[in-house]
C-alpha positions as CSV (number, residue, x, y, z in Angstrom):
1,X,281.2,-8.6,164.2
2,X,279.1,-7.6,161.4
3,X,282.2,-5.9,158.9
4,X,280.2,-3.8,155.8
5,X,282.8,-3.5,153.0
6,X,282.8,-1.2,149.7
7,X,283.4,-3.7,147.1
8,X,283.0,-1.7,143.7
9,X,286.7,-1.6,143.9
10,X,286.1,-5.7,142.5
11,X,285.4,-5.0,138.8
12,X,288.7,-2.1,138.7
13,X,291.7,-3.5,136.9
14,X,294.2,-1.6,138.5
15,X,296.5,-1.9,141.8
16,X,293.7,-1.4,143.9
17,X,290.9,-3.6,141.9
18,X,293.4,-6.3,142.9
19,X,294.0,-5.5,146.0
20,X,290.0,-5.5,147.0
21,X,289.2,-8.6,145.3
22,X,292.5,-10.7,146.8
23,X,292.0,-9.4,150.6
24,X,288.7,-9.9,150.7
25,X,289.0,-13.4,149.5
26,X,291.8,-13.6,152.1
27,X,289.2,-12.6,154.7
28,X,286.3,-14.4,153.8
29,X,288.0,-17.4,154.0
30,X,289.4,-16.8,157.6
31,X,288.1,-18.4,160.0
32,X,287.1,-15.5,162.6
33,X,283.4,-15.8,162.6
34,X,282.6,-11.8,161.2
35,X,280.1,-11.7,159.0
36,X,280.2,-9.7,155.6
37,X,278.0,-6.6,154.1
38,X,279.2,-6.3,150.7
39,X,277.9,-2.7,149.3
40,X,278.2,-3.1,145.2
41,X,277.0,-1.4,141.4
42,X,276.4,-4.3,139.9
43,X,275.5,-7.8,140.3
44,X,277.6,-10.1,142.6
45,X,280.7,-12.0,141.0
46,X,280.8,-15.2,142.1
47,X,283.7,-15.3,144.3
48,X,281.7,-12.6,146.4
49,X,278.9,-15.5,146.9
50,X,280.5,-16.6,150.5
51,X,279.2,-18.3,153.8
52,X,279.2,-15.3,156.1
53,X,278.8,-12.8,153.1
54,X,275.4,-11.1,152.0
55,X,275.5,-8.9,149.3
56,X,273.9,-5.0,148.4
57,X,273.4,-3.8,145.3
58,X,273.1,0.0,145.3
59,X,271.3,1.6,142.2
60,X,273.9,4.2,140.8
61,X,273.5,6.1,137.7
62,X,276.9,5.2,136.3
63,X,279.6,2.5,137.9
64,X,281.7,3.5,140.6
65,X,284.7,2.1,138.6
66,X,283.7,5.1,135.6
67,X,283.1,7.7,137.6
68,X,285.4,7.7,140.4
69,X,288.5,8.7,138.3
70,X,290.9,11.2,137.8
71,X,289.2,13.0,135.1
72,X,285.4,12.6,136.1
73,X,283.7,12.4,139.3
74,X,280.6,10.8,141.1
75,X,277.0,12.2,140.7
76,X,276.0,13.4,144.6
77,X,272.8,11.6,144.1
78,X,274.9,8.3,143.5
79,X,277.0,9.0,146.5
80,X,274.2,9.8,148.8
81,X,272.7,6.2,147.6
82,X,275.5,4.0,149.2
83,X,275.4,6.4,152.3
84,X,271.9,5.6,152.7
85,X,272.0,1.9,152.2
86,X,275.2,1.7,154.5
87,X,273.3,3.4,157.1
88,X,269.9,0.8,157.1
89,X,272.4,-2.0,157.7
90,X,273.6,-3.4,161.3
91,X,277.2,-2.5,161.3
92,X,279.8,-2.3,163.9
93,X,282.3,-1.3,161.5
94,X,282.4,-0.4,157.4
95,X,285.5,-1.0,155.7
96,X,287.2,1.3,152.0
97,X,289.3,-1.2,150.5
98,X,290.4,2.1,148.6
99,X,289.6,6.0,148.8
100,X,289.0,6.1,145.6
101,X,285.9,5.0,146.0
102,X,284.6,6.2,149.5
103,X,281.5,7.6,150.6
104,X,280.3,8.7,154.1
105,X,278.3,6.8,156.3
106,X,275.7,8.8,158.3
107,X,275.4,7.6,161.7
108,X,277.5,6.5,164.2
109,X,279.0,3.7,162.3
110,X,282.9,3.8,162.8
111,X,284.8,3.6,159.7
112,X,288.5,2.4,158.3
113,X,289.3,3.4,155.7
114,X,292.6,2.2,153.4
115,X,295.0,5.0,151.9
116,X,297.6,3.2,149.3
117,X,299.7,5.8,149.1
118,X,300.0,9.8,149.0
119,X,301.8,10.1,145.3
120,X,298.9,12.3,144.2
121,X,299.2,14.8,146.9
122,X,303.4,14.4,146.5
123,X,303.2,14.6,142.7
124,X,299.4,16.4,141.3
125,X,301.4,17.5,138.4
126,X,302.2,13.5,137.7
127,X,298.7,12.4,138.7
128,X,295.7,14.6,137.3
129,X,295.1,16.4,133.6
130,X,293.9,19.6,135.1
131,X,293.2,21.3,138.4
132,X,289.1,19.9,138.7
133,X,290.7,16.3,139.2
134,X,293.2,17.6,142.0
135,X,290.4,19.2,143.8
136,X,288.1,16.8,143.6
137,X,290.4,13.9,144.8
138,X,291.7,16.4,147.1
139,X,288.4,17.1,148.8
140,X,287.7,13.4,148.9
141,X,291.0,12.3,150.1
142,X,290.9,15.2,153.1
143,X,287.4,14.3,154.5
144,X,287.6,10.6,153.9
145,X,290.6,10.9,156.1
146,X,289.2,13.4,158.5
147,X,285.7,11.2,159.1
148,X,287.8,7.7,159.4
149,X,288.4,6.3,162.7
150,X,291.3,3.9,161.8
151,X,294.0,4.6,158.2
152,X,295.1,1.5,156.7
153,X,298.2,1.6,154.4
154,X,299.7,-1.0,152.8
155,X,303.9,-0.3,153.6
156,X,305.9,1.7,156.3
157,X,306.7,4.2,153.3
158,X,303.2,4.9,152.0
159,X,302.5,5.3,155.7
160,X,305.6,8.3,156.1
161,X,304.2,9.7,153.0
162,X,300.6,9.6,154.3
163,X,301.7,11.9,157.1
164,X,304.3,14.2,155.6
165,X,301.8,15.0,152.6
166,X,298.0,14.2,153.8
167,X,298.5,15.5,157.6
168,X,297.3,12.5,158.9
169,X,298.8,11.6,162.6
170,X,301.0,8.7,162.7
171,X,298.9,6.8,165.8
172,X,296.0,6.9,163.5
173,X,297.3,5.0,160.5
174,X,297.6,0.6,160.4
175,X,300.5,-0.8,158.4
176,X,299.2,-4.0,156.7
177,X,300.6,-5.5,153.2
178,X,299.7,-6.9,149.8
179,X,300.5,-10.7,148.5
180,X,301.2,-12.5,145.8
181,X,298.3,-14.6,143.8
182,X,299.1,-18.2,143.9
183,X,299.9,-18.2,140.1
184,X,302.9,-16.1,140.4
185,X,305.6,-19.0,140.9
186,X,308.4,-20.1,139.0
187,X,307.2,-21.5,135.8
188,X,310.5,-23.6,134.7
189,X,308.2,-25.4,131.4
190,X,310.1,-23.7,128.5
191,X,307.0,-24.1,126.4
192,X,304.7,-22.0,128.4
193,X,307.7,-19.7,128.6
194,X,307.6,-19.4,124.9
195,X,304.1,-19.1,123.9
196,X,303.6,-16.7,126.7
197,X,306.2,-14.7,124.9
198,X,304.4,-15.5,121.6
199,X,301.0,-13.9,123.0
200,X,302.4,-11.2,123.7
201,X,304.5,-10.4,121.0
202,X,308.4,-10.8,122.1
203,X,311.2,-12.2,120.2
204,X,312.1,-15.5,121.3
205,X,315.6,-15.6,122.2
206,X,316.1,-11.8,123.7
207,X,317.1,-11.4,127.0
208,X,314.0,-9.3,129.0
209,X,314.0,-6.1,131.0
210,X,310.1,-6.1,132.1
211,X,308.0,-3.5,133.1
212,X,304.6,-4.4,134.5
213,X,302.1,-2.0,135.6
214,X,300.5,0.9,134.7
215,X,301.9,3.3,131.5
216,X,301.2,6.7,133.5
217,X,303.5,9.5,134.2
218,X,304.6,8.8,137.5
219,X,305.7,5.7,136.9
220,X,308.7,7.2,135.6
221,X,308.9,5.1,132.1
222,X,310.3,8.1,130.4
223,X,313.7,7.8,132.5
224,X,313.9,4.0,132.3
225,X,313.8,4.1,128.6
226,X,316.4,6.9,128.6
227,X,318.2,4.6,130.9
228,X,317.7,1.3,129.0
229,X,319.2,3.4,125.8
230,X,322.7,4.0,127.5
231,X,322.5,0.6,128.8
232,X,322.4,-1.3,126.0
233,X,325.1,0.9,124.0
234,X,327.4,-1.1,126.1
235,X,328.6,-4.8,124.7
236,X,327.4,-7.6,126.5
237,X,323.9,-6.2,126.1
238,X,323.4,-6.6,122.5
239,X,320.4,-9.3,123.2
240,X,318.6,-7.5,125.8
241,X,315.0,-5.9,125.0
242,X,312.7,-3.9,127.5
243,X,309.2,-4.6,127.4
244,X,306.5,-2.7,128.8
245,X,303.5,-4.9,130.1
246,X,300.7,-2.7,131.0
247,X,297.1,-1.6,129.3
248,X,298.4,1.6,127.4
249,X,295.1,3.6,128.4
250,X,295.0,5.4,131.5
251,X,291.6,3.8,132.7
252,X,290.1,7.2,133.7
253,X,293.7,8.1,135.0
254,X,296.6,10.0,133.3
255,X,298.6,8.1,130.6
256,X,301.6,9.2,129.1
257,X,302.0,6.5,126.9
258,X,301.7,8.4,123.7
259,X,304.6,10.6,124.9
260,X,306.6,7.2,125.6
261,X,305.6,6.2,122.4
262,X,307.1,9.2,120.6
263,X,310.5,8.7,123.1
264,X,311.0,5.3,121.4
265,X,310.3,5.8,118.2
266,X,312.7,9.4,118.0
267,X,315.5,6.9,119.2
268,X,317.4,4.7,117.1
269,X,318.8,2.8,120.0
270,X,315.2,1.7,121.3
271,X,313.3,1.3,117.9
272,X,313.1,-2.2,117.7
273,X,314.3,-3.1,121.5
274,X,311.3,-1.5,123.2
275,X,308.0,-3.6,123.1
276,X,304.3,-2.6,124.6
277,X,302.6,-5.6,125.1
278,X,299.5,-4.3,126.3
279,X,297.7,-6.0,129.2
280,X,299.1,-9.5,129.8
281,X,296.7,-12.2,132.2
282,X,298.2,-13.7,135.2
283,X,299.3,-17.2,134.0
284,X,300.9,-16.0,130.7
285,X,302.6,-12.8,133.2
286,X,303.7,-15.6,135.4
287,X,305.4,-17.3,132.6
288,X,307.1,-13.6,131.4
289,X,308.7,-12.9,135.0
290,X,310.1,-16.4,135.0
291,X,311.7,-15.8,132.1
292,X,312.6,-12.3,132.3
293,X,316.4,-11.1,133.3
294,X,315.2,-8.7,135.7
295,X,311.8,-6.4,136.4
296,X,312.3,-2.8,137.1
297,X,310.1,-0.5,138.6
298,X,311.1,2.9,138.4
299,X,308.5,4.8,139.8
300,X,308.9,8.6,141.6
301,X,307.1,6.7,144.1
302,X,305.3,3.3,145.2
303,X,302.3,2.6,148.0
304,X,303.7,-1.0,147.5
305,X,305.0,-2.2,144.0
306,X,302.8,-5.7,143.6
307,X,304.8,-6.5,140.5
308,X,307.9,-6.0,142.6
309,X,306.6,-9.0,144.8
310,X,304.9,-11.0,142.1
311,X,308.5,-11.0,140.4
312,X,310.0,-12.2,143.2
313,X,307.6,-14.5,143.7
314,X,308.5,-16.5,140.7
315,X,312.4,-16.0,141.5
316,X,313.3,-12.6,139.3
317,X,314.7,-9.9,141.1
318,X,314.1,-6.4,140.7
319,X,315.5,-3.1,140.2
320,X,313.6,-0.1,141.9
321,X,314.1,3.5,142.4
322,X,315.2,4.2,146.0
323,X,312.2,6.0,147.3
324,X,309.2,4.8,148.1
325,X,308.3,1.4,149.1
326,X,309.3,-1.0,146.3
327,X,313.1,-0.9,147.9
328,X,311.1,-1.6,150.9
329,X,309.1,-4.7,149.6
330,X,312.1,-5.5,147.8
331,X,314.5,-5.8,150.5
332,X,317.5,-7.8,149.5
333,X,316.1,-9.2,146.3
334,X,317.1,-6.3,144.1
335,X,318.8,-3.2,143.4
336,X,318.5,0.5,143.4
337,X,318.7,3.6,141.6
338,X,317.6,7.2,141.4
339,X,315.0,7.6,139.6
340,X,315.5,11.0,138.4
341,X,318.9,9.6,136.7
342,X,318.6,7.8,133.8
343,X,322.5,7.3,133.6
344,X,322.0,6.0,137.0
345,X,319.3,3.2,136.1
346,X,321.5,2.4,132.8
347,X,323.8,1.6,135.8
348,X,321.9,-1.0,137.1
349,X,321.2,-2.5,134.4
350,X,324.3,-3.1,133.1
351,X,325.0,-4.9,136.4
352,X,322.1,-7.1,136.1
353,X,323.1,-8.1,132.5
354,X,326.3,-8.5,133.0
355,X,327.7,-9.2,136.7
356,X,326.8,-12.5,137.6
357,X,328.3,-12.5,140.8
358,X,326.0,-9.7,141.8
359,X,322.9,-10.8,139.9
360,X,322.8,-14.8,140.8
361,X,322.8,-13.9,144.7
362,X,319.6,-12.0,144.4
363,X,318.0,-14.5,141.9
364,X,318.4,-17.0,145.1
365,X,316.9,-14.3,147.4
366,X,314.0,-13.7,145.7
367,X,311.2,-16.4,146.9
368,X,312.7,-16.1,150.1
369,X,311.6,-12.8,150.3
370,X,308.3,-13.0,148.7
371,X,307.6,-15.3,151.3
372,X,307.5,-12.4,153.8
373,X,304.1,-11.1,152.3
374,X,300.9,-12.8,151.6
375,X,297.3,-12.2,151.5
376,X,296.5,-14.5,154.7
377,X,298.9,-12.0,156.6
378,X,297.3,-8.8,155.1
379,X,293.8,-10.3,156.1
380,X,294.8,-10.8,159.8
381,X,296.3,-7.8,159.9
382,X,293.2,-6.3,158.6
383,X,290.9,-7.6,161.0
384,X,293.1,-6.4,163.7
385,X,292.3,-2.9,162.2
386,X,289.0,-3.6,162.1
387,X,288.3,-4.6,165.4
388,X,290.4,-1.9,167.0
389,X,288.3,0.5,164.8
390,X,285.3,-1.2,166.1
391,X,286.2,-1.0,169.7
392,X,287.5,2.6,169.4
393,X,290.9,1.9,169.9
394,X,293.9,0.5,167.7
395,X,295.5,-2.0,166.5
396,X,298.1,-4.3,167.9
């Protein structure tokens, strides 16, 4: 089968830059014999040059990765180009990593295409700086999903959310999953523990609360430092610091980190405890969940919650808001909260701090339950997708 793929997802740095470049590694190296159409802005990175894998390079006025965001949008011109060139090539099927970056093919080349989640149909207000953003994405999201064959989504919960909030039929939409990169494992080396603190400017003996992801409003951050302030008015928490790992600019996408900013600084029980680290790389982040206490993720709402996993991955557990699909992803590895409740996250956190018999449990579950999810699995069950897409009817 001759799969064509959008891949200028590969150069993003968010959730779903990751995603694209770690499935499609996943499915390049499976051994199912389809070949590979790789539709890009710019030239090929090396883990794109495959067996099985030819690459296009469509001529666009400005990146995909630019222009596809919340505040901006894609020149029609640019959009009719990677239409065009999908269209000259022998497909049976063209795969969207992410809608964020879709186009439509003409002909009748059946598409899949992947929605990570609905949270900016379920919260606009959260997601986009003004109503031009909404209606583009909105206009996007709506035909992307109208002209698709096949819906992939990457949890049960983003799937639920898909339909209440996007209209799309269940029987349409494929569950499949995210993994963990190799690199996120216990790292047990106390050196590497320290200097990856060092980098990234932590003190050296605090207990850590981590956050990891983006710094954008609906990823709640407001509540958890509101949260993390009660928390740490208790004893037994004297030592504990919250750091927020995450570039601080929105990357085309709404930030609120200047509001968070302002939060911490107005308080005199976070000045000081409350640490933005700015964008961390994998081995040093590796290192930081290893050593951390606990990561929270306390987000309205979650397609997946890949630092969720990736903490788990290197035996952390997690506390999550109860909607969404961290809890799901977390399973038994963690606990939960309501997001909207600060005093109810300061809850949690006291017990993670300070309850051992609670805490240590979860610790133990946590690589087990990482275990459940890897990029092999998300390729296979990606290809069954595919191939039902091809074939006209759906997965198994």
């Amino acid at each position: 089968m001759e799969i064509g793929v959008d891949a200028t997802c590969w150069w993003n740095r968010r959730g779903f830059g990751r995603f694209t470049r770690e499935l499609l590694t996943a499915m390049f190296a499976a051994p199912r014999g389809h070949r590979f159409c790789l539709f890009v802005d710019r030239p090929p990175e090396p883990g794109m040059e495959r067996p099985g894998v030819r690459v296009v390079r469509v001529p666009v006025t400005r990146p995909v990765t630019a222009a596809a965001v919340a505040d901006d949008r894609r020149s029609v011109r640019d959009v009719w180009r990677f239409g065009r060139a999908a269209a000259a090539e022998p497909l049976d099927v063209m795969f969207f990593p992410a809608v964020y970056s879709w186009f439509p093919v003409p002909g009748r080349v059946p598409t899949a295409v992947t929605l990570h989640d609905a949270i900016a149909e379920h919260f606009p207000q959260l997601i986009f700086p003004d109503w031009r953003g909404r209606l583009f994405w909105s206009g996007k999201m709506r035909l992307a999903s109208r002209l698709a064959r096949r819906i992939l989504t990457v949890s049960h919960a983003a799937r639920e959310e898909i339909v209440r909030y996007v209209g799309v039929r269940p029987d349409r939409i494929d569950v499949i999953c995210e993994g963990a990169d190799a690199r996120f494992r216990p790292v047990a080396d106390p050196v590497r523990r320290a200097a990856a603190r060092r980098a990234a400017g932590l003190p050296p003996d605090a207990r850590l609360l981590l956050y990891v992801g983006a710094v954008a409003p609906h990823k709640n951050l407001g509540n958890l430092a509101a949260g993390f302030a009660e928390a740490v008015q208790q004893p037994g928490l004297e030592d504990v610091h919250l750091a927020i790992v995450g570039d601080p600019g929105g990357d085309g996408f709404h930030s609120s980190h200047g509001a968070l900013v302002r939060q911490v600084e107005g308080d005199a029980r976070l000045r000081g405890r409350v640490h933005f680290t700015g964008f961390v790389g994998d081995d040093d982040l590796a290192a930081l969940y290893s050593d951390a206490l606990a990561t929270a993720l306390p987000s309205f709402s979650e397609g997946f919650g890949l630092p969720v996993l990736e903490s788990m991955a290197c035996g952390t557990p997690v506390l999550t808001g109860d909607t969404g699909a961290a809890p799901e992803v977390a399973g038994g590895a963690g606990l939960t909260f309501d997001a909207r409740d600060p005093a109810a996250i300061a809850r949690q956190i006291r017990r993670a701090a300070t309850d051992p018999a609670t805490w240590e449990p979860l610790r133990a579950a946590a690589q087990a339950r990482a275990r459940h999810y890897s990029w092999e699995r998300a390729a296979e069950l990606t290809f069954a997708s595919l191939e039902a897409c091809a074939a006209g009817g759906r997965a198994r």
